[in-house]
MIPAKOL-32914 format. One record per residue (C-alpha): x, y, z; residue number from 0; residue in one letter. Coordinates in nm, 3 decimals, always signed. Layout:
NODE     east    north       up  num  residuo
NODE        X        Y        Z  NUM        A
...
END
This chain:
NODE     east    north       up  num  residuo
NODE  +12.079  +11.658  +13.552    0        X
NODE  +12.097  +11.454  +13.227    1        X
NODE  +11.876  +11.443  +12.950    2        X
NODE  +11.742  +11.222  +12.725    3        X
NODE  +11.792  +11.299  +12.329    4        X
NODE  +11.604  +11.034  +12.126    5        X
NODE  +11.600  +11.261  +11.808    6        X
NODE  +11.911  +11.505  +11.637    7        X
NODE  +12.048  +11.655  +11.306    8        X
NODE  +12.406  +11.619  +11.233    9        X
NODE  +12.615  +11.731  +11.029   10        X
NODE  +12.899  +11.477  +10.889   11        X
NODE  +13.190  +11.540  +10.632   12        X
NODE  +13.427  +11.294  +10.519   13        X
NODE  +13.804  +11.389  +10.474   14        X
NODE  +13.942  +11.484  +10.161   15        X
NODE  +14.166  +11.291   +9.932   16        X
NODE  +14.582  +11.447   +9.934   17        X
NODE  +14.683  +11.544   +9.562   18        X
NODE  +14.897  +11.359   +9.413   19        X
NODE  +15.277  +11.477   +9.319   20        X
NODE  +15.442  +11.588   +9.056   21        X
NODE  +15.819  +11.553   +9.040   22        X
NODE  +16.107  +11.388   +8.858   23        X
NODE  +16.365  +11.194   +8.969   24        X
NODE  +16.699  +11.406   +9.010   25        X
NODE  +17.052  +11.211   +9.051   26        X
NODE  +17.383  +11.250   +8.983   27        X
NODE  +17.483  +11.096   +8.682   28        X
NODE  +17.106  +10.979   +8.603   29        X
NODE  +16.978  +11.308   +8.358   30        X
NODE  +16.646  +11.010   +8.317   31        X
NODE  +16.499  +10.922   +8.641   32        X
NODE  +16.181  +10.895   +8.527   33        X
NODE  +15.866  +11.054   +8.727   34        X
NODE  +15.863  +10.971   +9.135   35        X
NODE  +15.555  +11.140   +9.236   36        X
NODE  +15.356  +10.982   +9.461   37        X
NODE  +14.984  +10.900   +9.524   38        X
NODE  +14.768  +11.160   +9.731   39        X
NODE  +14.623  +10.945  +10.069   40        X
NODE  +14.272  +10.840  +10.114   41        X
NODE  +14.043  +11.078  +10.307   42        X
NODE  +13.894  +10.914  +10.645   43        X
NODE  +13.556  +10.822  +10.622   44        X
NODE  +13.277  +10.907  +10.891   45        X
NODE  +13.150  +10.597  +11.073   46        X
NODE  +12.883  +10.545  +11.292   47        X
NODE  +12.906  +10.233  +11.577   48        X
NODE  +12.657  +10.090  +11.793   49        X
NODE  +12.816  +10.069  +12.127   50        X
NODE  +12.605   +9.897  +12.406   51        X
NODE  +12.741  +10.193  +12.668   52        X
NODE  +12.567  +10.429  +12.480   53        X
NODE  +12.183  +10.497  +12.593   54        X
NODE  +12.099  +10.861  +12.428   55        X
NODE  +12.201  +11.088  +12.124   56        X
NODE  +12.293  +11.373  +12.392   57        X
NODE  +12.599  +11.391  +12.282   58        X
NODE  +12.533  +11.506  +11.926   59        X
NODE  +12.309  +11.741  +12.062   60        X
NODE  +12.585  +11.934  +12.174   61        X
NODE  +12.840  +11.834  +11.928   62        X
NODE  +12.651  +11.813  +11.545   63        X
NODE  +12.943  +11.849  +11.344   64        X
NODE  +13.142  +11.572  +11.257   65        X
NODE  +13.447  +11.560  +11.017   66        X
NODE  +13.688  +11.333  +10.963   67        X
NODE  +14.071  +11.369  +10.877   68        X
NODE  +14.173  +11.416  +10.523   69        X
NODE  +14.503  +11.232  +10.342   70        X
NODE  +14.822  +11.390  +10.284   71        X
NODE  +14.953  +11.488   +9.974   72        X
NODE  +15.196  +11.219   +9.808   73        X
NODE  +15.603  +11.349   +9.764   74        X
NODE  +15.871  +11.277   +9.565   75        X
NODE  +16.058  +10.938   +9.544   76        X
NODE  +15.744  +10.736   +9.506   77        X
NODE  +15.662  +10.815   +9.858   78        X
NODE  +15.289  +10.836   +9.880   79        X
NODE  +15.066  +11.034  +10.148   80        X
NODE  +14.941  +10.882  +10.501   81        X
NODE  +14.561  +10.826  +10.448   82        X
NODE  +14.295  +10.997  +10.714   83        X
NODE  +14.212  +10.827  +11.005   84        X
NODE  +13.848  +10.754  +10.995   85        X
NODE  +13.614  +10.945  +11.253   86        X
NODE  +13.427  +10.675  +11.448   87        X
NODE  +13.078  +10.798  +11.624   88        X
NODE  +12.916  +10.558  +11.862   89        X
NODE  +12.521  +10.503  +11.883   90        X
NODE  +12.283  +10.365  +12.081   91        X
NODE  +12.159  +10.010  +12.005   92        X
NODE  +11.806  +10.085  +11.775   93        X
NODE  +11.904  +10.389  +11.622   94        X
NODE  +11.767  +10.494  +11.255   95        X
NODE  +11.959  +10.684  +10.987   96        X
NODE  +11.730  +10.896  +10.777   97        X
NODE  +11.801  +11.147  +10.507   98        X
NODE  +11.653  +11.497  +10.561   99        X
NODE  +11.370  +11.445  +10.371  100        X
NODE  +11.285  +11.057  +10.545  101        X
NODE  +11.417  +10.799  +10.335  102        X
NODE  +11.571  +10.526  +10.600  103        X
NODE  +11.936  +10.470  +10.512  104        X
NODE  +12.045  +10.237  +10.774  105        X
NODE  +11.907  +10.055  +11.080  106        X
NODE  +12.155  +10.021  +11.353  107        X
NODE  +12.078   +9.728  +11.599  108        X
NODE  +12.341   +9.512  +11.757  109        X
NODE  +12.633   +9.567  +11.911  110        X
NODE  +12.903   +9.664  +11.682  111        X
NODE  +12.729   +9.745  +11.405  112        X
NODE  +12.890   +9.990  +11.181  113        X
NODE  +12.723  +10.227  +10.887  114        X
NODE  +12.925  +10.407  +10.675  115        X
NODE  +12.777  +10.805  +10.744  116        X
NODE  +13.016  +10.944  +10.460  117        X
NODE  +13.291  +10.869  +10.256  118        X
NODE  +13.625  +10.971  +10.221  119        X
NODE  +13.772  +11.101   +9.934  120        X
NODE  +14.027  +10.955   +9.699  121        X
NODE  +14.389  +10.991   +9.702  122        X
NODE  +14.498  +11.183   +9.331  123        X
NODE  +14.756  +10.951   +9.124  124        X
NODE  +15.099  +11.090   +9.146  125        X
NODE  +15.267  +11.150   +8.794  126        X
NODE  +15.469  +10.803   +8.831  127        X
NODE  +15.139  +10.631   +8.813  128        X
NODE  +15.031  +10.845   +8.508  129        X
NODE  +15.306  +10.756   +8.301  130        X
NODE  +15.211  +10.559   +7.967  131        X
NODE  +15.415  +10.476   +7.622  132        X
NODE  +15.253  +10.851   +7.547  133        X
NODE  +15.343  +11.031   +7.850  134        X
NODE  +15.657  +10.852   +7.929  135        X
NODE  +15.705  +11.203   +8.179  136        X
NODE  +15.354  +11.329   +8.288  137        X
NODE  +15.426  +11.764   +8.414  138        X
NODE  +15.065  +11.682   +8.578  139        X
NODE  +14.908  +11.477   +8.870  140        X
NODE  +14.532  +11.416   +8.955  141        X
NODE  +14.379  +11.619   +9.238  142        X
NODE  +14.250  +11.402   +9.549  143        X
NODE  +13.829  +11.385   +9.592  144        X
NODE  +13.683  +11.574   +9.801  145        X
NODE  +13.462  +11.370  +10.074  146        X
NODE  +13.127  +11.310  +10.105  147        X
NODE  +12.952  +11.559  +10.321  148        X
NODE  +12.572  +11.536  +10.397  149        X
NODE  +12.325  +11.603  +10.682  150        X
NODE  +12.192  +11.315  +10.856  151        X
NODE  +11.867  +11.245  +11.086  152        X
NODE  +11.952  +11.027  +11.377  153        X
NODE  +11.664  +10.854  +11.550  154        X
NODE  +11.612  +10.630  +11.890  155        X
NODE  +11.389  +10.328  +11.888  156        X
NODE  +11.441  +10.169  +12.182  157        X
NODE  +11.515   +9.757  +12.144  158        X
NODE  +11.269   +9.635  +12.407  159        X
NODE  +11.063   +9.306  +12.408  160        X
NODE  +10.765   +9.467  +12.594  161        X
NODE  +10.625   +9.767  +12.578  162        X
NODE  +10.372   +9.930  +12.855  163        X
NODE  +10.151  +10.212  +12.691  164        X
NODE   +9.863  +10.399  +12.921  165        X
NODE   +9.731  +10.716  +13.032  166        X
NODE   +9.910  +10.945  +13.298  167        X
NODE   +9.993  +10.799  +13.619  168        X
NODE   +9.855  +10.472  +13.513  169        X
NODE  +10.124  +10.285  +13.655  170        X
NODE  +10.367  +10.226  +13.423  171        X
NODE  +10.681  +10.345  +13.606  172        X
NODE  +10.576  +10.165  +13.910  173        X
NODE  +10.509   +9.876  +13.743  174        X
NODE  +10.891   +9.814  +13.574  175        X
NODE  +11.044   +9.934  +13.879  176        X
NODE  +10.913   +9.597  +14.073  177        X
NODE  +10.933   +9.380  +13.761  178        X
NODE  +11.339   +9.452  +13.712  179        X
NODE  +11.608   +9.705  +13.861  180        X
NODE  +11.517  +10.001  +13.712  181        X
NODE  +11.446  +10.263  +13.915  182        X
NODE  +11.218  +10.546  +13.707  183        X
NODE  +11.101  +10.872  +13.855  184        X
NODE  +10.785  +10.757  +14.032  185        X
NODE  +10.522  +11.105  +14.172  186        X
NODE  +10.122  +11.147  +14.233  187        X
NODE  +10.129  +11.401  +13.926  188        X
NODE  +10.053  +11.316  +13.545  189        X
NODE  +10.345  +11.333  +13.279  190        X
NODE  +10.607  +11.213  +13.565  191        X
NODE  +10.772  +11.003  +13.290  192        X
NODE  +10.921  +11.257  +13.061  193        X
NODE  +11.148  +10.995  +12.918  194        X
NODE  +11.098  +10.629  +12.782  195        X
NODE  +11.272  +10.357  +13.065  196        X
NODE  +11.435  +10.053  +13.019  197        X
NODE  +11.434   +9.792  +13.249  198        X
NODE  +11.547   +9.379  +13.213  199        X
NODE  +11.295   +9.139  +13.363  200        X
NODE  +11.355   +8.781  +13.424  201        X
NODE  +11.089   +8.508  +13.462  202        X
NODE  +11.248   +8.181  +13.511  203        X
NODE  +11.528   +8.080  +13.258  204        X
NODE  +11.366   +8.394  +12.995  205        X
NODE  +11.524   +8.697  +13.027  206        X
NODE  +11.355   +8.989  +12.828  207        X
NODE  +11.363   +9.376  +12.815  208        X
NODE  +11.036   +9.550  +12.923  209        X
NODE  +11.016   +9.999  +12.837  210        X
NODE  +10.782  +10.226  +12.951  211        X
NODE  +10.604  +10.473  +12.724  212        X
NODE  +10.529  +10.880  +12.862  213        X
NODE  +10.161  +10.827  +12.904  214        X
NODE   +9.969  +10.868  +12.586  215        X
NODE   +9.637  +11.128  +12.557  216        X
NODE   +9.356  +11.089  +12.293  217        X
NODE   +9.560  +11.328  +12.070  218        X
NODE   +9.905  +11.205  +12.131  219        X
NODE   +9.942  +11.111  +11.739  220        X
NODE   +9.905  +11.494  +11.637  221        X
NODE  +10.097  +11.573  +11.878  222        X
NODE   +9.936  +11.632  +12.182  223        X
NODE  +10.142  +11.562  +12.506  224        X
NODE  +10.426  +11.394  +12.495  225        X
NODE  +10.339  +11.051  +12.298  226        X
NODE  +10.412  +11.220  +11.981  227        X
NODE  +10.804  +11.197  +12.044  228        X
NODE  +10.829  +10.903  +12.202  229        X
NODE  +10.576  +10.610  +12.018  230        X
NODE  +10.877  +10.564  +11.806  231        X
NODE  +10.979  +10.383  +12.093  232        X
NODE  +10.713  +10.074  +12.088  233        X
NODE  +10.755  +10.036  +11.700  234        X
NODE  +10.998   +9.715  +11.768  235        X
NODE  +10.814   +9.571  +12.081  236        X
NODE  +10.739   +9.176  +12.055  237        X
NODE  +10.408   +9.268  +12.238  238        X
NODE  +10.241   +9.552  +12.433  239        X
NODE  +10.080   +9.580  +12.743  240        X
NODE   +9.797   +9.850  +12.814  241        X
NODE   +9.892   +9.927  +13.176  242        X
NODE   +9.518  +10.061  +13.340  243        X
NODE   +9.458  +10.248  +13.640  244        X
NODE   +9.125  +10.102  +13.779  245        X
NODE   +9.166  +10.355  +14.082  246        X
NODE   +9.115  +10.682  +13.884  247        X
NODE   +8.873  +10.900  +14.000  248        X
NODE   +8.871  +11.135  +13.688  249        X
NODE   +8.525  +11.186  +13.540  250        X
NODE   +8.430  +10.997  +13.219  251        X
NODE   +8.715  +10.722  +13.252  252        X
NODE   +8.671  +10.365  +13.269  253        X
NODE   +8.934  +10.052  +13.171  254        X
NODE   +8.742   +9.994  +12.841  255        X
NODE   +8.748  +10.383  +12.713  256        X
NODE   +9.094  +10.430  +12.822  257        X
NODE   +9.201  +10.132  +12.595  258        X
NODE   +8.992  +10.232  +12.311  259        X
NODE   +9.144  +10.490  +12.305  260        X
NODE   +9.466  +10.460  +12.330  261        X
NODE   +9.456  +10.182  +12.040  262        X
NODE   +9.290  +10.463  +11.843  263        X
NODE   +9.620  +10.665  +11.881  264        X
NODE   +9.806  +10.382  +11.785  265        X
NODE   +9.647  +10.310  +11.472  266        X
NODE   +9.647  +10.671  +11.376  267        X
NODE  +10.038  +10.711  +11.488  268        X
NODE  +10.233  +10.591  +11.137  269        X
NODE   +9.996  +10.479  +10.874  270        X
NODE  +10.239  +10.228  +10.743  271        X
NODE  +10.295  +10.023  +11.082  272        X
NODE   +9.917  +10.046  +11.122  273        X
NODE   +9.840   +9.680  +10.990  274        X
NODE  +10.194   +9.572  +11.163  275        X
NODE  +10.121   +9.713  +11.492  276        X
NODE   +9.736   +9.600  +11.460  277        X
NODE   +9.881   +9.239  +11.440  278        X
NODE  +10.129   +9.228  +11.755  279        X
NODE  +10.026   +9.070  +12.063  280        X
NODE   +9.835   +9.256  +12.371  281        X
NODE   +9.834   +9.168  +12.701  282        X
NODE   +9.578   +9.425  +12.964  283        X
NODE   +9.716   +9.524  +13.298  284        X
NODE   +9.440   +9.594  +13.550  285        X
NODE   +9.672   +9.790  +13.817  286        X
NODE   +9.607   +9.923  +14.146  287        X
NODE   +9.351   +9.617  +14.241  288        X
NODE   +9.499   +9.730  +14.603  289        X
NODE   +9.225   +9.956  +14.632  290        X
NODE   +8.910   +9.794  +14.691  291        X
NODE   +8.704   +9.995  +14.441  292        X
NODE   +8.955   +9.930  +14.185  293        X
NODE   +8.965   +9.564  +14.271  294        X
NODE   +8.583   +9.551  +14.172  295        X
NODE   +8.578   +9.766  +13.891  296        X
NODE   +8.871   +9.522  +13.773  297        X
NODE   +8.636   +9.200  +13.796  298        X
NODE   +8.375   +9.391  +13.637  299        X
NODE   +8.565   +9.490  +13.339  300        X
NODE   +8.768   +9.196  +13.274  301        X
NODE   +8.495   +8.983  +13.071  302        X
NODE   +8.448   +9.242  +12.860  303        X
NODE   +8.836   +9.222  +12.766  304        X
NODE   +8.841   +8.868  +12.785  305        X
NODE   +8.562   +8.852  +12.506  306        X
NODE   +8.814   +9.064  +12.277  307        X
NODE   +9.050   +8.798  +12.344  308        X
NODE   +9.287   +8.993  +12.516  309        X
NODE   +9.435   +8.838  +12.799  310        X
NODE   +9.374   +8.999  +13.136  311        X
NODE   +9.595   +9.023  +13.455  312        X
NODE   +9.473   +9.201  +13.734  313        X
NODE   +9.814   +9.328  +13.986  314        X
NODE   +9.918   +9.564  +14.291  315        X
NODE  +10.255   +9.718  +14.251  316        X
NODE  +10.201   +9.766  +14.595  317        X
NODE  +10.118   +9.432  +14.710  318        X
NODE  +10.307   +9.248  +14.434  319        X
NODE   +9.996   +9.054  +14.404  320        X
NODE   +9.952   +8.884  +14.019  321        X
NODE  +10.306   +9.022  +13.966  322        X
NODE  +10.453   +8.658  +13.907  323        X
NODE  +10.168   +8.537  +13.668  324        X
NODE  +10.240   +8.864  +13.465  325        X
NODE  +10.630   +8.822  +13.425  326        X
NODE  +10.620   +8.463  +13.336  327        X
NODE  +10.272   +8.519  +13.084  328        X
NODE  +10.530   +8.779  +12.952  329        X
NODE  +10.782   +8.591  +12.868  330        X
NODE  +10.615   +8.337  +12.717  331        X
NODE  +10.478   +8.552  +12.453  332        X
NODE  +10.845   +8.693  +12.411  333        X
NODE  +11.046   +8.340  +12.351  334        X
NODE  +10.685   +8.271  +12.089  335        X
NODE  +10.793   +8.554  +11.912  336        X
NODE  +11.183   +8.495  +11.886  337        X
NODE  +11.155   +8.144  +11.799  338        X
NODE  +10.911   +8.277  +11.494  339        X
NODE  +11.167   +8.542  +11.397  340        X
NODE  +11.383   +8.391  +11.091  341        X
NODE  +11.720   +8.305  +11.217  342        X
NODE  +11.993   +8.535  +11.136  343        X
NODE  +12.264   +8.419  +10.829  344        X
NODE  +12.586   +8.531  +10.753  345        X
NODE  +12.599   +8.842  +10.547  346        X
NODE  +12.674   +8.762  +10.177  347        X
NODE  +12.843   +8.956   +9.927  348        X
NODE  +12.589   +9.025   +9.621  349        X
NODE  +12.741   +9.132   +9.313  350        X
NODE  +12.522   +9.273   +9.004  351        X
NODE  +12.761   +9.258   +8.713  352        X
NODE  +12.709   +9.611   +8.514  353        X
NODE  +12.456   +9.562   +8.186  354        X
NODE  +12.684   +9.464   +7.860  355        X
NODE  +12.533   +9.777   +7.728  356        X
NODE  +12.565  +10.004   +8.028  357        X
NODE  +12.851  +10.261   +7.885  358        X
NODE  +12.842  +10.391   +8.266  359        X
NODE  +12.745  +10.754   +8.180  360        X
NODE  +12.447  +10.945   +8.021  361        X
NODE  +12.457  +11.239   +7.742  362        X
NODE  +12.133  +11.436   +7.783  363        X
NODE  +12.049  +11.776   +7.671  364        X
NODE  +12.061  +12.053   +7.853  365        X
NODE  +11.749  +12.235   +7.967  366        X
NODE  +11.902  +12.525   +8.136  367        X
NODE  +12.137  +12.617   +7.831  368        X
NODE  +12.017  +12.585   +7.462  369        X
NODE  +12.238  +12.400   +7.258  370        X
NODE  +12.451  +12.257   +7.563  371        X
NODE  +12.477  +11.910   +7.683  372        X
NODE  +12.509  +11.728   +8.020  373        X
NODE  +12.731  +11.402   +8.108  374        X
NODE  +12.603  +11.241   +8.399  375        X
NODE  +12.827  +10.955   +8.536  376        X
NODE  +13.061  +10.828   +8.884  377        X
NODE  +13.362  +10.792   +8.596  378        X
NODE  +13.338  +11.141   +8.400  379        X
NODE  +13.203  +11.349   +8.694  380        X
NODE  +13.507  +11.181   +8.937  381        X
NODE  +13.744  +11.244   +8.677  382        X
NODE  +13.643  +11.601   +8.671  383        X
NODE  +13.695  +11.682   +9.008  384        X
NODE  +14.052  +11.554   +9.037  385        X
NODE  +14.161  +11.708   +8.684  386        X
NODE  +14.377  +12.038   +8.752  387        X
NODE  +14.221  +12.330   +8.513  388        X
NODE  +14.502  +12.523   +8.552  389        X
NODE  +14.719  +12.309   +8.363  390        X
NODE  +14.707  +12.238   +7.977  391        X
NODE  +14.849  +11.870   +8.017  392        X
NODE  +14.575  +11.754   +8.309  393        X
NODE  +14.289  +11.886   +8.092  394        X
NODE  +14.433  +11.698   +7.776  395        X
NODE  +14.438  +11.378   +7.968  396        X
NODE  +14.133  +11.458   +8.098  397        X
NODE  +13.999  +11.427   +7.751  398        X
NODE  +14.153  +11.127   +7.673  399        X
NODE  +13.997  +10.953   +7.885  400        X
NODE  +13.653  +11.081   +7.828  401        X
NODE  +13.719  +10.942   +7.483  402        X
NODE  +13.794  +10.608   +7.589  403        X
NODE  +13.517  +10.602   +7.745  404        X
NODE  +13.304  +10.715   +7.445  405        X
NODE  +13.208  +11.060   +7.558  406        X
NODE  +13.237  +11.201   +7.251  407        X
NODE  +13.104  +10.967   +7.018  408        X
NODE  +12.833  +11.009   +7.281  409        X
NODE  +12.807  +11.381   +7.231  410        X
NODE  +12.870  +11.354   +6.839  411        X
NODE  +12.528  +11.115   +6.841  412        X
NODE  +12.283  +11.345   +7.052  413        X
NODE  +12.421  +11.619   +6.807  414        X
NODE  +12.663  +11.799   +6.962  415        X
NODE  +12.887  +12.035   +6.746  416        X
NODE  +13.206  +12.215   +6.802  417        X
NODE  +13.208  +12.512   +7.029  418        X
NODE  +12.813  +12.339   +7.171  419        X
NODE  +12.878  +12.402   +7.580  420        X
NODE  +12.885  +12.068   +7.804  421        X
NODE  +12.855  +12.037   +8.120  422        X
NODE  +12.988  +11.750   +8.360  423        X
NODE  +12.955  +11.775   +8.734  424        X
NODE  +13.069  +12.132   +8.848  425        X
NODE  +13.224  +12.216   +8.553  426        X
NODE  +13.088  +12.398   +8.203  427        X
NODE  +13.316  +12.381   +7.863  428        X
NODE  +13.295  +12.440   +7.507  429        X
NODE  +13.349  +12.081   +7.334  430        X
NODE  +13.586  +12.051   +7.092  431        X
NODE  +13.671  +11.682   +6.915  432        X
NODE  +13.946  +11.552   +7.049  433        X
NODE  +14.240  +11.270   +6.910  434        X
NODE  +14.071  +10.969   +6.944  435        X
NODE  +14.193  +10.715   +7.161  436        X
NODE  +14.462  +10.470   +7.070  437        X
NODE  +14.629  +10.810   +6.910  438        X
NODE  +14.973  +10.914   +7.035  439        X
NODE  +15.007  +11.293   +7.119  440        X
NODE  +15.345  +11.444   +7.049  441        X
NODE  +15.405  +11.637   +7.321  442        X
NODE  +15.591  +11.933   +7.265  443        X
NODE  +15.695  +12.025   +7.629  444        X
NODE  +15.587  +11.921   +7.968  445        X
NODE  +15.301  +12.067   +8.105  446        X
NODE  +15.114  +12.145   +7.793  447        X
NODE  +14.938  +12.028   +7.540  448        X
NODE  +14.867  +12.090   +7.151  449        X
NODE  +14.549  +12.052   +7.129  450        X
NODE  +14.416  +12.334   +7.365  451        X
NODE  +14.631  +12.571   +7.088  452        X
NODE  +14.365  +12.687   +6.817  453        X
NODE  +14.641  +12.590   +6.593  454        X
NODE  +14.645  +12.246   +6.623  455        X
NODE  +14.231  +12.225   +6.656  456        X
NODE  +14.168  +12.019   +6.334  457        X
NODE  +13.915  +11.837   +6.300  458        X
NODE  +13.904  +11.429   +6.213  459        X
NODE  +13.796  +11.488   +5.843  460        X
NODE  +14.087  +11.731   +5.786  461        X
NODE  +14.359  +11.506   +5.960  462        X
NODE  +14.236  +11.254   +5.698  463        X
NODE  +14.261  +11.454   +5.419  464        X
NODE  +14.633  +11.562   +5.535  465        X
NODE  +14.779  +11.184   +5.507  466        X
NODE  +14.599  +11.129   +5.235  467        X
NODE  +14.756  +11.445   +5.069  468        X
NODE  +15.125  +11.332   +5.191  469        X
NODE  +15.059  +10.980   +5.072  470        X
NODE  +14.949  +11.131   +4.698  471        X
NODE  +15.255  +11.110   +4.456  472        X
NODE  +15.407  +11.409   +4.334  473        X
NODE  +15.348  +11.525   +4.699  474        X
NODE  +15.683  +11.631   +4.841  475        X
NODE  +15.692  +11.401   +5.139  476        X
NODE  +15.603  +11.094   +4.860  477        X
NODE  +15.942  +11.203   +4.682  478        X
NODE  +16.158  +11.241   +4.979  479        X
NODE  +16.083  +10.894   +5.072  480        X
NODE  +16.222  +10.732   +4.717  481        X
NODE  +16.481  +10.968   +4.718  482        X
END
């Protein structure tokens, strides 16, 4: 038996970026190929597709965890890694990306339309891409990203034009089985409808989609029954119909109270689609007038709608009597409401240029260490995680570029000082003044680099003082010179 899933967790990483390569070409009679290392392939990313065969989330019931391939590393000879392929995850039409704690990330309506779940990593530069008038032979490449991985909710609204809300056994099911082809569980026993149905009506030359709502109880919006789960389902619904059983026989029930009621629920259901769903048309559907009690109690109710301005239909799913008048009252309200809905445009690219004073990253101070300092940025933190720790050269480049970017004239202004510990993304150091940029650094061998050695940790006042020592006369590199 299958089973309807309107509601699920999941669990979605994107692949990781390959490392790039390290290597030099070798040839005979060519002793200066020149670095060949390739680029480290793109991680997939995680993608999630509406696809108009799909009609429930029971898939990812069964199946939460989603991950997507990662990208090879890059080789030798400039060759650079394959990238992931990206993991593709199809959705029903109307379904809602949330974050754990709420916060709507994407609404998914129309066939086709993609969101973006996660992210794959980058691929790491190879050393041939690295090398600069300074490192005409890099001994390092970057490490690839890793991907994005995160926890996602995945929610069902239905897309349906109409939507019939009542109590138990009102009539609902019934009542969209002989307005289209669906064919819902029908039985003499409350709560039959255990899952929202979908059926396509057409009146005329208007075709429109009409769902049926698990009957609601005074309650439902705490959670009583089984409204709770599925009111979600009416949120996009042009208009809704209260469906009424005028041949119930349950004590202290009437048409009026049952409506009152169940627009109480719907008011109290989500505060901020109160106003919205207060607003949307109603349409009241007087059902069973095949029984001749119900046929007066339907006659004696209906001014008392009709003064509310609520249109009133009185029909027999039995008969099929006031069935036509229904369908085509319907769909007029239906093609009122599209024709007021703004008419889709193409999508445009917007692009918000970066503030002339936005240096892209933030120095702030540390309240977890005293004395330390945090770098918050995409450019330092991403530069972080690719940078291999375990070798001298990486982490020197690695602090080039941070002061490039003006990390530690950053660090130098919030009042950082030598040895003060900084922390930027995962990683926790004790900062030490670099070369500043624009410098040359003579690299002594591959694969390392001088300034890491406490020897060559000078700092900028005493590399001034050294040339202007040398430049002094008397000063023996002064008289080599005019000799």
């Amino acid at each position: 038996m299958s089973r309807f899933v309107d509601r699920v967790v999941i669990h979605v990483a994107a692949g990781n970026g390959g490392n790039g390569c390290v290597s030099v070409h070798r040839e005979k009679f060519k002793p200066l190929g020149g670095p060949d290392g390739g680029n480290g392939g793109n991680g997939g990313n995680v993608v999630l597709t509406v696809d108009g065969g799909v009609h429930t989330l029971l898939d990812f019931h069964f199946r939460p965890n989603a991950k997507a391939s990662g990208g090879r590393q890059g080789q030798g000879s400039h060759r650079d890694g394959a990238a992931g392929e990206d993991l593709e995850l199809r959705v029903p039409n109307g379904t809602v990306v949330l974050t754990e704690s709420g916060e709507v990330l994407a609404d998914l309506v129309g066939d086709g339309t993609r969101f973006v779940a996660a992210r794959g990593g980058r691929g790491g530069l190879g050393n041939a891409a690295l090398a600069s008038k300074a490192r005409k032979a890099p001994g390092f490449a970057l490490l690839g990203e890793p991907g994005e991985a995160r926890d996602l909710v995945l929610e069902l609204r239905s897309v349906a034009d109409v939507g019939l809300v009542g109590f138990p056994s009102a009539g609902k099911s019934s009542l969209i089985s002989v307005l289209s082809a669906a064919r819902p569980k029908i039985a003499e026993y409350p709560f039959t409808t255990l899952v929202p149905n979908l059926g396509v009506v057409t009146a005329g030359d208007s075709v429109f989609t009409m769902a049926d709502v698990p009957g609601l109880i005074p309650g439902a919006s705490q959670g009583k029954g089984l409204g709770l789960d599925f009111l979600r389902h009416i949120e996009r619904c042009a208009v809704l119909v209260h469906v009424v059983d005028c041949a119930t026989y349950e004590p202290g029930r009437d048409p009026v109270s049952d409506v009152d009621a169940l627009e109480s629920e719907l008011a109290r259901y989500t505060p901020a689609l109160g106003d919205e769903l207060a607003a949307r048309p109603r349409v009241v559907v007087l059902n069973k007038i095949d029984v001749p009690d119900a046929r007066e109690l339907a006659d004696l109710v209906r001014p008392e709608f009709e003064s509310r301005g609520l249109p009133v239909y009185a029909v027999s799913t039995v008969t099929r009597e006031g069935l036509p008048a229904l369908s085509y009252a319907l769909a007029a309200v239906v093609e009122e409401d599209r024709r007021g809905r703004p008419s889709a445009e193409p999508a445009r690219i917007v692009l918000r240029p970066s503030a002339v004073d936005d240096a892209g990253f933030t120095v702030e101070e540390d309240p977890e260490l005293p004395g330390g300092f945090v770098v918050r940025g995409d450019r330092p933190e991403r530069w972080v995680r690719q940078t291999d720790f375990g070798n001298d050269e990486a982490v020197g480049y690695l602090a080039d570029r941070l002061a490039r970017l003006g990390v530690e004239e950053a660090l130098a202004r919030g009042g950082a000082r030598p040895g003060s510990p900084v922390t930027i993304g995962a990683v926790t150091f004790d900062w030490e003044p670099s070369t500043p940029a624009g410098i040359a650094i003579l690299m002594h061998q591959r694969g390392s680099d001088p300034r890491l050695e406490l020897s060559h940790r000078i700092t900028a006042a005493e590399r001034k003082a050294a040339r202007r020592d040398r430049r002094a006369p008397g000063s023996a590199d002064n008289e080599a010179g005019e000799e």
